[in-house]
C-alpha positions in Angstrom: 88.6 -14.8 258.1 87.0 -12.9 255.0 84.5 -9.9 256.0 81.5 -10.2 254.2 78.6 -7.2 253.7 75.4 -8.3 253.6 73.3 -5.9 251.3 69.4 -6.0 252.0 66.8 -4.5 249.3 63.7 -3.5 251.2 60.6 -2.3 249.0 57.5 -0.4 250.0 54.8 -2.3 250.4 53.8 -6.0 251.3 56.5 -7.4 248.9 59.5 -9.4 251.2 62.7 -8.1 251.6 65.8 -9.3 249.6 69.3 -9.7 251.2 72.8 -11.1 250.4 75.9 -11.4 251.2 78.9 -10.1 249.5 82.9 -10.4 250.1 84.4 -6.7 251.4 86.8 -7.3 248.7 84.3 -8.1 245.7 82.3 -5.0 246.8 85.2 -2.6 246.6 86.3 -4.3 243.2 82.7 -3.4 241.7 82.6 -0.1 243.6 85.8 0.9 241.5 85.1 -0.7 238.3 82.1 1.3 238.2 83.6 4.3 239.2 86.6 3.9 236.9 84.0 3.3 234.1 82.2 6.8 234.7 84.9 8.4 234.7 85.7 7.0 231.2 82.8 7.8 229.8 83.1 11.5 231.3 86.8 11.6 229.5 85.5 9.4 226.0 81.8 12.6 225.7 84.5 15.4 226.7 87.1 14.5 224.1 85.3 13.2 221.5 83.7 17.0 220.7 86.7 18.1 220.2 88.2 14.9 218.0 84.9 15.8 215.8 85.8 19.4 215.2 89.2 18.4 214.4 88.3 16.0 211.9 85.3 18.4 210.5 88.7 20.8 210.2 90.3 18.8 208.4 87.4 18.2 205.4 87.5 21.8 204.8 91.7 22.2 204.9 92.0 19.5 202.5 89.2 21.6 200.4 90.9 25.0 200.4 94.1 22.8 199.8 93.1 22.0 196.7 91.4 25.1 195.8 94.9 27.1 196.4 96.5 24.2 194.4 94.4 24.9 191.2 95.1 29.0 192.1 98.5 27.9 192.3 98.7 26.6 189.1 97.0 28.9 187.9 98.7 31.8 188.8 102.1 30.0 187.9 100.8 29.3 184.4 100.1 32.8 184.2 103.1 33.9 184.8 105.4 31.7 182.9 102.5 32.1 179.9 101.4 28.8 179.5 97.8 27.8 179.6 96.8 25.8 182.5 
């Protein structure tokens, strides 16, 4: 025999009260989705800072990468006493 839970909404007031019934099972199911969903969002806000600094990060690497490049060059041209 399924268990059912019968949920009742009761508002202030004169309005009537709303009730109905719900399988045990389906009521733990939605219980945990929801839980299992908050909990993602928590993990998705508290990694995505970080995924953002990382990729700011790498902008500016790839920047000074090729900054040192043309110093590079530069420096190598110097050497060997060709122009750049």
């Amino acid at each position: 025999m399924a268990k059912y839970i019968t949920v009742m909404l009761i508002p202030d007031g004169t309005e009537n009260r709303k009730g109905f019934r719900i399988r045990q099972w389906l009521l733990k199911f939605i219980v945990g989705f929801v839980i299992f969903l908050l909990v993602g969002i928590i993990l998705f806000f508290a990694f995505y800072g970080k995924v953002l600094t990382k990729a700011a990060m790498a902008d500016k690497l790839a920047k000074e990468n090729q900054r040192l490049l043309r110093a590079s060059v530069s420096i190598q041209s110097a050497a060997f006493g060709r122009k750049p």
